[in-house]
C-alpha positions in Angstrom: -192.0 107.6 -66.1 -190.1 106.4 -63.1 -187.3 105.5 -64.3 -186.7 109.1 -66.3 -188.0 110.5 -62.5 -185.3 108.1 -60.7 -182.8 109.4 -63.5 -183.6 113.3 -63.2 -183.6 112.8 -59.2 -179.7 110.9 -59.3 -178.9 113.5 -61.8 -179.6 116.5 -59.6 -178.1 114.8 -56.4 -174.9 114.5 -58.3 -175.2 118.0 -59.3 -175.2 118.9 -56.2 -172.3 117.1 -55.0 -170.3 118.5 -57.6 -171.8 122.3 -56.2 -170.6 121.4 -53.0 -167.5 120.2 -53.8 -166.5 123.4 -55.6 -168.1 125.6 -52.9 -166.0 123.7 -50.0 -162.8 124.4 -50.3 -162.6 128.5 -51.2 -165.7 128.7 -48.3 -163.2 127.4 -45.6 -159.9 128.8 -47.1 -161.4 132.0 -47.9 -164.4 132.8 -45.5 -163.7 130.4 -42.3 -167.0 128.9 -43.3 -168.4 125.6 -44.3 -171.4 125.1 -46.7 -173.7 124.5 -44.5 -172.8 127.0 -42.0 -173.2 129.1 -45.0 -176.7 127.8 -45.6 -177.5 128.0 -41.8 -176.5 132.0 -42.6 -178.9 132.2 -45.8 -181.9 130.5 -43.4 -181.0 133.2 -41.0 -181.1 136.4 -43.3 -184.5 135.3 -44.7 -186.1 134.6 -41.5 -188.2 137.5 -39.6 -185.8 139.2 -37.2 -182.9 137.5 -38.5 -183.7 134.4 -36.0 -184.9 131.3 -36.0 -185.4 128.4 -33.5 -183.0 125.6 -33.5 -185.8 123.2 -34.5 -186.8 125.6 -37.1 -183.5 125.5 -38.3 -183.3 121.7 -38.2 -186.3 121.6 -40.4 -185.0 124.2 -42.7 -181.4 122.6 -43.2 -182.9 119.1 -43.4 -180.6 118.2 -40.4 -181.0 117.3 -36.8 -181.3 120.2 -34.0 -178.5 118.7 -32.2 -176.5 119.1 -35.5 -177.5 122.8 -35.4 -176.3 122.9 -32.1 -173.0 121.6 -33.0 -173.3 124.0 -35.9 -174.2 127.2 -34.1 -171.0 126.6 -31.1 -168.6 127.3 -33.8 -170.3 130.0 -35.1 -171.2 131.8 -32.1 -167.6 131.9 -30.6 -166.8 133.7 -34.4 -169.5 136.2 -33.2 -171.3 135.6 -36.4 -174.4 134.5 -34.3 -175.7 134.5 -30.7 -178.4 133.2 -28.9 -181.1 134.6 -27.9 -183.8 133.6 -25.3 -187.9 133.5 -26.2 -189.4 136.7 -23.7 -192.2 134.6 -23.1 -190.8 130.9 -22.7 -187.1 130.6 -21.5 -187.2 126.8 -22.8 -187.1 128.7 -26.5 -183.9 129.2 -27.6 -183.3 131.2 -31.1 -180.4 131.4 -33.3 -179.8 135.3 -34.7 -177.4 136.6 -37.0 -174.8 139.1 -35.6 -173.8 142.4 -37.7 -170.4 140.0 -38.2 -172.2 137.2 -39.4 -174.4 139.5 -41.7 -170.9 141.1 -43.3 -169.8 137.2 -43.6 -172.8 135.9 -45.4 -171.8 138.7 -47.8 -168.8 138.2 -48.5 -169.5 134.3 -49.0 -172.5 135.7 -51.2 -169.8 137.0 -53.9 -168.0 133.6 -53.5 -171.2 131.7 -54.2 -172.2 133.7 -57.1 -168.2 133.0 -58.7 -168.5 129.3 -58.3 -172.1 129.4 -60.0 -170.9 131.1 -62.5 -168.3 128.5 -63.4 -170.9 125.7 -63.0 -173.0 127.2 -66.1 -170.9 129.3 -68.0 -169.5 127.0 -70.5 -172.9 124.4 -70.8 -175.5 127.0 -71.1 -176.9 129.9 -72.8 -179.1 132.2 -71.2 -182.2 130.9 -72.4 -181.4 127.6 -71.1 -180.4 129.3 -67.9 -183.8 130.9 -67.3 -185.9 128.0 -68.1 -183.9 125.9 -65.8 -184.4 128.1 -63.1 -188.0 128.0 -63.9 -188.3 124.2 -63.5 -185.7 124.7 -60.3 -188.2 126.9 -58.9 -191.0 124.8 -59.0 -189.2 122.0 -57.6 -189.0 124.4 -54.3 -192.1 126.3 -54.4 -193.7 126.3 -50.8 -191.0 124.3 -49.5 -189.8 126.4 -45.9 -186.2 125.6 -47.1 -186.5 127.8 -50.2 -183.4 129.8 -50.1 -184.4 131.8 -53.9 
């Protein structure tokens, strides 16, 4: 059983890679955006308020909160976030989404949706489709990072 566990784990990391790859280059030519700067946007329009802390998001995005930080500079000067204080503790810093970065996310949406398209249409029938994304889902289930 480990071994066909260590397989299925490589397997989907490679997947993944290849996702990425295909996502990279029409996200920056076509959007301004990076993937991850379009995940930090997907994090955002599921959270409450549009916000979350920059630790939150860390924990979310599997990253450091000083890479958010480097993340959000960028993305703030674009006006498709700002920063917004904590009323009750200034030391609380949260990351929101801006109207811009809302209209950006969907855009990139459209984008995201193409390449996934591409990734499955020629392997898999519909069937196939839905039961993957039923064993996808559990792999996620509860996770804070679940963007589905």
């Amino acid at each position: 059983m480990e071994e066909i566990c260590a397989t299925n784990a490589l397997r989907l990391l490679q997947a993944a890679d290849e996702i990425r790859a295909r996502l990279s280059g029409e996200f920056s030519a076509v959007h301004g955006l990076s993937v991850n700067e379009y995940f930090l946007l997907l994090h955002l329009d599921k959270a409450s308020l549009n916000r979350l802390s920059r630790v939150e998001l860390a924990k979310r995005m599997h990253v450091s909160a000083s890479t958010v930080t480097r993340m959000v500079a960028p993305m703030e000067k674009l006006g498709l976030v700002a920063r917004q204080t904590a009323e009750r503790d200034a030391r609380i810093a949260y990351v929101t989404m801006t109207d811009a970065g809302q209209t950006k996310l969907g855009e990139a949406r459209a984008t995201f949706a193409k390449q996934a398209g591409y990734v499955f249409q020629d392997r898999w029938d519909q069937d196939a489709l839905e039961e993957l994304s039923g064993l996808l889902s559990r792999l996620v289930a509860g996770s804070p990072a679940n963007l589905s």
